[in-house]
C-alpha positions as CSV (number, residue, x, y, z in Angstrom):
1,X,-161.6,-2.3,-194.9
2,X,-161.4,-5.2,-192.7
3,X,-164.3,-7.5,-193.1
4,X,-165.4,-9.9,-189.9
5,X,-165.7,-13.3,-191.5
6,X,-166.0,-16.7,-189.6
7,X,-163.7,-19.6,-189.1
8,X,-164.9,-21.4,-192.2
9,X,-164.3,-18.2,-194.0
10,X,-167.8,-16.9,-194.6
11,X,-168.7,-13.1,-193.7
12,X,-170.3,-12.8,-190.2
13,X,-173.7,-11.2,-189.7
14,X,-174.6,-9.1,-186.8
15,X,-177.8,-9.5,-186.0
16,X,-180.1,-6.2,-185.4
17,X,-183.0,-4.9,-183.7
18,X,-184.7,-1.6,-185.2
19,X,-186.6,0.4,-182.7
20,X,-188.7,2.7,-184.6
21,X,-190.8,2.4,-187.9
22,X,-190.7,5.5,-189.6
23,X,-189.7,7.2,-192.6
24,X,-186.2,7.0,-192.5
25,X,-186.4,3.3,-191.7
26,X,-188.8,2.8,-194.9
27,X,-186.7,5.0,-196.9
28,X,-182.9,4.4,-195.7
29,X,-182.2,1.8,-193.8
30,X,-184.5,-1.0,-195.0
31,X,-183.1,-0.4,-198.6
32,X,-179.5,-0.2,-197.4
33,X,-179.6,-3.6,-195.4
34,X,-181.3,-5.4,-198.2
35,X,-177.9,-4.8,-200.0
36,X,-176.0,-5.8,-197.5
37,X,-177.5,-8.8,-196.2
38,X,-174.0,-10.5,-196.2
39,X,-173.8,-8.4,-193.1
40,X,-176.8,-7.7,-191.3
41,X,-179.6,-10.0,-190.5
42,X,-183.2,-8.2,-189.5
43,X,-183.7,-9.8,-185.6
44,X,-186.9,-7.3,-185.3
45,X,-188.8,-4.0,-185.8
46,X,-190.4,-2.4,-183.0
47,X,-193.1,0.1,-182.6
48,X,-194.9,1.5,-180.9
49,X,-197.9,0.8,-183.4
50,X,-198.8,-2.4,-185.2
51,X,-197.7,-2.1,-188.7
52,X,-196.5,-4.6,-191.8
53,X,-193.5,-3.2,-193.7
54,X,-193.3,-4.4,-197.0
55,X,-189.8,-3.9,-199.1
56,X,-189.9,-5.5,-202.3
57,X,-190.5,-9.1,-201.5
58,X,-189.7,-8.6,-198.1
59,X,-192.3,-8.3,-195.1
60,X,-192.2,-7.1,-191.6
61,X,-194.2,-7.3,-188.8
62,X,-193.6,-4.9,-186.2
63,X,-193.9,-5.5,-182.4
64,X,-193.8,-3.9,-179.0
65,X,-190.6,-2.9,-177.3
66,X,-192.2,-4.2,-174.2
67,X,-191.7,-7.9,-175.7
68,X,-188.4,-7.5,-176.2
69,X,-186.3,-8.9,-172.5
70,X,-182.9,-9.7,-171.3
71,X,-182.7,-13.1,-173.5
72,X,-183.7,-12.0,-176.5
73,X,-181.1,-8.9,-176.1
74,X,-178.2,-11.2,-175.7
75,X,-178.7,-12.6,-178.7
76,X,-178.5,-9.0,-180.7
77,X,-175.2,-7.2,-182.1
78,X,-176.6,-3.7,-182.9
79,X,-179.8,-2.2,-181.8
80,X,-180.7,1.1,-184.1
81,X,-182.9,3.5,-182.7
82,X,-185.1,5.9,-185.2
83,X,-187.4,7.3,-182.8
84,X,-189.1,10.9,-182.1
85,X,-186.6,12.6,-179.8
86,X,-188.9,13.1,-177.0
87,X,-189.2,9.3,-176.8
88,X,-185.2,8.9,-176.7
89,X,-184.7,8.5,-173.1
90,X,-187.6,6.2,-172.1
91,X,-186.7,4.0,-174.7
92,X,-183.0,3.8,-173.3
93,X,-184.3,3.4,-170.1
94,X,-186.5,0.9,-171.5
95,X,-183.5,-0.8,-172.9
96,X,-181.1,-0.3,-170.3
97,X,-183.2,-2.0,-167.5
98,X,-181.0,-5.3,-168.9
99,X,-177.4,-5.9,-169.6
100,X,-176.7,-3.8,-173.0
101,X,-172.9,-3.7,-172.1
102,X,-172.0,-6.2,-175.4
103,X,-174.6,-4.6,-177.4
104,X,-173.4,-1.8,-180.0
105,X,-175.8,1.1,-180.7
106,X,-176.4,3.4,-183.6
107,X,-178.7,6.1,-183.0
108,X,-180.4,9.0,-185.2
109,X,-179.3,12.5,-184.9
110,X,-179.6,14.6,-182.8
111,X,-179.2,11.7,-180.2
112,X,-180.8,13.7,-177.7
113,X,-182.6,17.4,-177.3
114,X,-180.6,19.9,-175.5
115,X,-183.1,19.3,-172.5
116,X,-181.9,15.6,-172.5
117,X,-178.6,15.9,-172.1
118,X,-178.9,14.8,-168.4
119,X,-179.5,11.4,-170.0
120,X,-176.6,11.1,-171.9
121,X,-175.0,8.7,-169.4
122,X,-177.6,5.6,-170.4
123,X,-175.2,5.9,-173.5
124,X,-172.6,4.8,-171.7
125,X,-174.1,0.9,-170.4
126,X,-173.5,-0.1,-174.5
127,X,-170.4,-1.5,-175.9
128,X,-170.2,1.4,-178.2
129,X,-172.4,4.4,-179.4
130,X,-172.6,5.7,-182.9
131,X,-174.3,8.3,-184.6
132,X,-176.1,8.1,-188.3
133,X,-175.2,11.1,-189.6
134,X,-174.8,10.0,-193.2
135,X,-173.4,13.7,-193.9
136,X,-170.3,12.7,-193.5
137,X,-170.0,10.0,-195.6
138,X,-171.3,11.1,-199.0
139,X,-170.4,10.0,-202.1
140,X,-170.0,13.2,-204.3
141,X,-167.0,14.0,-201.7
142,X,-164.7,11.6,-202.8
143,X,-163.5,13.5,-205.9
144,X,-163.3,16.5,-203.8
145,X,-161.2,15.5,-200.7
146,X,-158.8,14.0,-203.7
147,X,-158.6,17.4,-205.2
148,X,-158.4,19.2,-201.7
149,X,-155.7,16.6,-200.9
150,X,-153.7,17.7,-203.8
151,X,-153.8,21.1,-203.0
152,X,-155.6,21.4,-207.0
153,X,-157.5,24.7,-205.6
154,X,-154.3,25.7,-202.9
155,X,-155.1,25.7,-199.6
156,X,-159.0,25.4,-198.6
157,X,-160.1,28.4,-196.4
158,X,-163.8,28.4,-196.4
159,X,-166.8,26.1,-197.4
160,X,-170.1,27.6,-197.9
161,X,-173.6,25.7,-197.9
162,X,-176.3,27.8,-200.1
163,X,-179.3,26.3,-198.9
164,X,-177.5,22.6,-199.5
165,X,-177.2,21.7,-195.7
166,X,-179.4,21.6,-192.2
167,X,-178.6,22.7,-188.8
168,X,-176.5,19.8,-186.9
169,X,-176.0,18.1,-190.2
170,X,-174.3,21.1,-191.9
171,X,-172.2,21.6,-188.6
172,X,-171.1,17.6,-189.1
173,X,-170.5,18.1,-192.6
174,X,-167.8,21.3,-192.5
175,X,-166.1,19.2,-190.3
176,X,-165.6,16.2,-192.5
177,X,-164.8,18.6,-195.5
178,X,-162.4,21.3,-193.5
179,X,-160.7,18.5,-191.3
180,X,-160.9,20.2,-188.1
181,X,-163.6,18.5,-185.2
182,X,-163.5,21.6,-183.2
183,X,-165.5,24.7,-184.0
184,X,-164.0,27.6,-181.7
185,X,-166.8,30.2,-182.4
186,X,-169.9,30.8,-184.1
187,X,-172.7,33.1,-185.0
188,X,-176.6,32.8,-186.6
189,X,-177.7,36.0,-188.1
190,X,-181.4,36.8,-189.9
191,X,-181.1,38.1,-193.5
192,X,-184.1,38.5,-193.9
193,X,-188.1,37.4,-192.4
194,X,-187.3,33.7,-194.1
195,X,-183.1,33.5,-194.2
196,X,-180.7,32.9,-192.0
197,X,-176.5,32.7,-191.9
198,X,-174.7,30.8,-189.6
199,X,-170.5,31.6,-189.5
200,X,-168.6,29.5,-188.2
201,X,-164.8,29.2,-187.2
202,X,-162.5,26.5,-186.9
203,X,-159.4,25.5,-184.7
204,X,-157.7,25.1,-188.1
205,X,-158.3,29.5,-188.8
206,X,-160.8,28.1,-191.5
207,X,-164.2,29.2,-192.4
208,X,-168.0,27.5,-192.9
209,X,-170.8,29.6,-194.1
210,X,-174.6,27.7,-193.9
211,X,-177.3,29.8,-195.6
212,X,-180.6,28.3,-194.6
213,X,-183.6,27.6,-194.9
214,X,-182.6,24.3,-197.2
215,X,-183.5,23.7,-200.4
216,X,-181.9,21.1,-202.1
217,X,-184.0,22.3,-205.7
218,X,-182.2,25.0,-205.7
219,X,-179.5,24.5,-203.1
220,X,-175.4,25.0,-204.2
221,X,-172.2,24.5,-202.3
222,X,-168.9,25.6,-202.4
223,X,-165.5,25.2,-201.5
224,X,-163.0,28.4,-201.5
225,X,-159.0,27.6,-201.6
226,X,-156.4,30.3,-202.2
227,X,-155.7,29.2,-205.9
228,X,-159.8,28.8,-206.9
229,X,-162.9,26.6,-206.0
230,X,-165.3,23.6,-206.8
231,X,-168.8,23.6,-206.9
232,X,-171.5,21.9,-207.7
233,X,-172.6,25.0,-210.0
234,X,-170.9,26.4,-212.9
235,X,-171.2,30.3,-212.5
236,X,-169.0,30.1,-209.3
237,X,-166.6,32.6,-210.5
238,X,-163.2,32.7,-212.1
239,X,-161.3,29.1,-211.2
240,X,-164.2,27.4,-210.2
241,X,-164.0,23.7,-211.1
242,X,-166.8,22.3,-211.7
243,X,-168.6,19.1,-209.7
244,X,-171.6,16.9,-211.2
245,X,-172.7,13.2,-211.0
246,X,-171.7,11.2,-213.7
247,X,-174.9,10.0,-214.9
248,X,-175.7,6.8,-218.1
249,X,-179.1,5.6,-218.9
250,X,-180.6,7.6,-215.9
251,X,-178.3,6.2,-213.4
252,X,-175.4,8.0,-211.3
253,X,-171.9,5.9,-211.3
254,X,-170.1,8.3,-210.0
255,X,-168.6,12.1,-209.5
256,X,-166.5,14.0,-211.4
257,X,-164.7,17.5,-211.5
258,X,-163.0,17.6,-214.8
259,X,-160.8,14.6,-215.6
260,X,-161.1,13.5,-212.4
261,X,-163.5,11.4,-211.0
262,X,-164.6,8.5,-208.4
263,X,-167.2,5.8,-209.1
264,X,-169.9,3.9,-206.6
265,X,-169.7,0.4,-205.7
266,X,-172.6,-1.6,-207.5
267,X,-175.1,-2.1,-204.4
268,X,-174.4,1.9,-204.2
269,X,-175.5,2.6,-207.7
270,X,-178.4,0.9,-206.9
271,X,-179.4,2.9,-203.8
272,X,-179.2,6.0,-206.0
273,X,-182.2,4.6,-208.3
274,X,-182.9,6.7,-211.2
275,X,-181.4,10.5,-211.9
276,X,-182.7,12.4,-215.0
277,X,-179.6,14.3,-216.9
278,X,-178.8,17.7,-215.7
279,X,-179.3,17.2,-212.3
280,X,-177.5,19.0,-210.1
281,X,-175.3,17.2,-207.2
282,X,-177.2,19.3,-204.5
283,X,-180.3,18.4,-206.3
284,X,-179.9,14.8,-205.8
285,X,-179.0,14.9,-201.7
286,X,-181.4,12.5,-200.4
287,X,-180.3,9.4,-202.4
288,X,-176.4,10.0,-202.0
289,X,-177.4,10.0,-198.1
290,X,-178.9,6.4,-198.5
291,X,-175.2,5.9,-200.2
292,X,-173.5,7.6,-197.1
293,X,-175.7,5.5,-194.7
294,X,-174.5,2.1,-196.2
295,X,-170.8,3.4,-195.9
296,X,-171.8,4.1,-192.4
297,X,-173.0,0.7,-191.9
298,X,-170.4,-1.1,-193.5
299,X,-167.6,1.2,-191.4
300,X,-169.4,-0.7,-188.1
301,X,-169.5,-4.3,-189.8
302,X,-165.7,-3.9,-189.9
303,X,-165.0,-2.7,-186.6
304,X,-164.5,1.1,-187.0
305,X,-167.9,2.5,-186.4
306,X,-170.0,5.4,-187.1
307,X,-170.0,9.5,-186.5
308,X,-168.8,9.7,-183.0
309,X,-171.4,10.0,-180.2
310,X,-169.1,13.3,-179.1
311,X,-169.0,14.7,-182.3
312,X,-172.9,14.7,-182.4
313,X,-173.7,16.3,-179.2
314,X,-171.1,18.6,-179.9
315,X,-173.4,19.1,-183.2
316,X,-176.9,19.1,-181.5
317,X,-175.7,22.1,-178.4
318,X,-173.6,24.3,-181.0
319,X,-177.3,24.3,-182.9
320,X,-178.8,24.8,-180.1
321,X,-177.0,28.2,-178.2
322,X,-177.4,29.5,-182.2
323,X,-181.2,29.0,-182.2
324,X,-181.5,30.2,-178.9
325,X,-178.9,33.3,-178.4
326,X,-177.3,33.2,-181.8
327,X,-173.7,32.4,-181.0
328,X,-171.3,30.0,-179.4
329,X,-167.8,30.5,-178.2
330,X,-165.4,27.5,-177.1
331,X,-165.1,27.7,-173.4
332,X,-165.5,25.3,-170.7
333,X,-169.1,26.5,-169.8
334,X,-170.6,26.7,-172.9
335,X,-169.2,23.2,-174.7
336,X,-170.5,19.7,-173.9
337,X,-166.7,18.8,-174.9
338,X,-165.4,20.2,-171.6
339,X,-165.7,18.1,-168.1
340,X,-167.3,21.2,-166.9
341,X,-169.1,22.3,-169.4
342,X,-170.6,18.4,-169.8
343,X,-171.5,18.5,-165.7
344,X,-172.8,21.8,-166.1
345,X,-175.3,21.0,-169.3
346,X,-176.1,17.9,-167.4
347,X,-177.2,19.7,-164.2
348,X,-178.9,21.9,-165.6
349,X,-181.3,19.9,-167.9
350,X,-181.6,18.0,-165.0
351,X,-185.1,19.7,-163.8
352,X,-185.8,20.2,-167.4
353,X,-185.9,17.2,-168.4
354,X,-188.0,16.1,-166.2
């Protein structure tokens, strides 16, 4: 990984302005740029309320985005914006009132609602946009792209999410683990008064399954080759290999699926915290995604960025034709991928979105 460092040889820092002061700042991103402070300096935290932030020893004060004008915005690297989604496009307008052209962005899925997709083109006045979806990046999948890599269960065909993955962020995921950014059909269908399954295809002829709703207590995953599977549960079937953290003195190092294994860096074993024995991998999603989010924000420190902005409204209008009509097909009407398909959405969330 290529590290941005300064003549006299120390690492840069890219200064950044959060806009938003919710949970997933508290929670994620806080705690993930206190461990890498080599990298990332804290510029400010805006809200739309008056609040102090405390982190450890740390304090913030948060202020308006109002304050916030074209000199101050020169000085800033990376703006991250955690807000609700209805405020999304008045706070890029808000933004994009000034020159943001040398300003990065990394913004919260879904980027925008469906009805905002007539927006999307404020995107474009910043030097790059990513996406946070920390899905992609987490840590328990390292042992298993190995083992997929090496053809240890033949040749994947399917990967199934038992309530272990979300809407948008279940669609992100399948692609990271089946390799394959372009989902050619899918389908939502009710179980049952509180379950639902979502099929999906791939360009690659292979499979996802999401069974929602989510429930990381008692959520499982799998992943199906030709010659058997891993899991992160061991009553799978015949040839299942097993997955589980690898877990000392209440602490997760690592992942491992038999002899095999991977191991976190040392500021990732700390964003973990503390995991009691017997946990299973599913069970402990919401600290390997404070994992996946540092990966994410180290990726941009070195210059290769984030979940791609395309990627993620490909995500978010997939979701959305399965909520609303329960399918999708690939066409050039129906996928934000397409030019026509991306003028058509864009017209018509136009009086919408008003």
């Amino acid at each position: 990984m290529r590290i941005e460092t300064s003549k006299s040889g120390a690492m840069t820092k890219k200064k950044i302005l959060i806009i938003g002061s919710g949970k997933r700042v508290h929670a994620t991103l806080l705690p993930v740029l206190e461990t890498l402070r080599e990298r990332y300096s804290v510029h400010k935290i805006c809200s739309k309320d008056d609040l102090t932030i405390r982190l450890n020893s740390l304090e913030y004060r948060t202020e308006s985005i109002k304050n916030v004008g074209a000199d101050e915005l020169a000085a800033i690297d990376l703006v991250y914006l955690a807000v609700t989604k209805q405020s999304v496009p008045s706070v890029l307008k808000a933004l994009t009132r000034y020159d943001v052209s040398g300003i990065d962005l990394l913004i919260e899925t879904p980027v925008l609602l469906f009805k905002h997709i007539c927006h999307a083109s404020l995107l474009k006045r910043f030097k790059n946009v990513w996406v946070a979806e920390d899905c992609v990046a987490l840590p328990c999948f390292d042992v298993v792209k190995d083992l997929v890599g090496r053809a240890v269960i033949g040749d994947l065909k399917q990967v199934v999410f038992n309530q272990s993955a979300y809407k948008y962020h279940g669609l992100a995921s399948l692609k990271a683990l089946l390799n394959c950014n372009r989902i050619t059909s899918a389908f939502r269908k009710k179980i049952d008064a509180h379950s639902v399954r979502r099929n999906l295809r791939f360009a690659n002829r292979k499979n996802g399954q999401v069974f929602e709703p989510r429930d990381y207590g008692k959520g499982r995953f799998i992943l199906e080759g030709n010659k058997g599977s891993i899991s992160d549960y061991p009553d799978a079937g015949q040839g299942n290999r097993v997955l589980e953290p690898i877990i000392s003195n209440a602490t997760c190092t690592g992942f491992r699926v038999g002899d095999d294994s991977t191991h976190l860096e040392q500021d990732e074993v700390g964003l973990m915290g503390k995991i009691t024995g017997g946990s299973s991998v599913t069970s402990i999603m919401e600290p390997m995604k404070r994992v996946g989010f540092s990966r994410l924000m180290k990726s941009i420190h070195a210059g290769k960025g984030a979940y791609p902005l395309e990627e993620a409204l490909d995500d978010m209008v997939i979701d959305y034709y399965l909520d609303k009509i329960g399918f999708f097909f690939a066409n050039p009407l129906m996928s934000v991928k397409s030019g026509i398909g991306s003028r058509l959405l864009k017209t018509a969330t136009r009086m919408i979105a008003r």
